[in-house]
N, C-alpha and C positions, 0 to 999 in steps of 0.2 A: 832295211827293207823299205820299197818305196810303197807309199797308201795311194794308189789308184786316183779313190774316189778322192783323200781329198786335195790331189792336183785336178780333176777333174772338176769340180766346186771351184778350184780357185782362178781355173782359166773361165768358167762360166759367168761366175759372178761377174771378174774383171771385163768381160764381153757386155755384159748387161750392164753396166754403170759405163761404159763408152758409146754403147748404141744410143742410152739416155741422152747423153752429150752432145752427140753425132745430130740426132734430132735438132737440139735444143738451137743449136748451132747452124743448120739449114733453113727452119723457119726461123729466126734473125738474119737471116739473108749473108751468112759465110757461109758459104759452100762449100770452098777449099778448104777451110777449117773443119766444118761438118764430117767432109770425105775423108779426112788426115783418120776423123775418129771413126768412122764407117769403118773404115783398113785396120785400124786396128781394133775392131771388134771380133771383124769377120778372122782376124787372125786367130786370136783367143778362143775364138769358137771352132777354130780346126783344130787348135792345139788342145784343146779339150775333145776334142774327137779322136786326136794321134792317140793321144793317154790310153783310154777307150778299147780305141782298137788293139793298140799294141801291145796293153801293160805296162808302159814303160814310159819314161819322161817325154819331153814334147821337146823336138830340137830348136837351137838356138839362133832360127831361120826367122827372116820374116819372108820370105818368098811366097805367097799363096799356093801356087801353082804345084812348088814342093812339098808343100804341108797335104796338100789336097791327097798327093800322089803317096803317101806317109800310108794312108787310110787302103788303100787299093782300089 
């Protein structure tokens, strides 16, 4: 049986320790770099919201666009 929450925890967290990055990363003046980690925050945090919504695992996408669409 899958535990919800703690896939939901584990894409959150992972989102919150890349946004940290993402930051740290744009004031140093990488930006490309910065935004590599922006992308995969905001991924993490929709796959923590598929979870969520759907009960069920987060797909093995990095598409934004489709992850958003996951949610309804």
């Amino acid at each position: 049986m899958i535990d919800i929450n703690k896939q939901v925890s584990h894409w959150s967290r992972g989102a919150n320790e890349d946004f940290i990055v993402a930051k740290e990363l744009i004031e140093r003046g990488r930006i490309r770099h910065g935004l590599f980690f922006a992308h995969l925050a905001i991924e993490k945090i929709l796959k923590s919201h598929v979870c969520r919504h759907t009960n069920d695992l987060a797909p093995p996408v990095h598409n934004l666009g489709r992850l958003a669409e996951k949610t309804g």
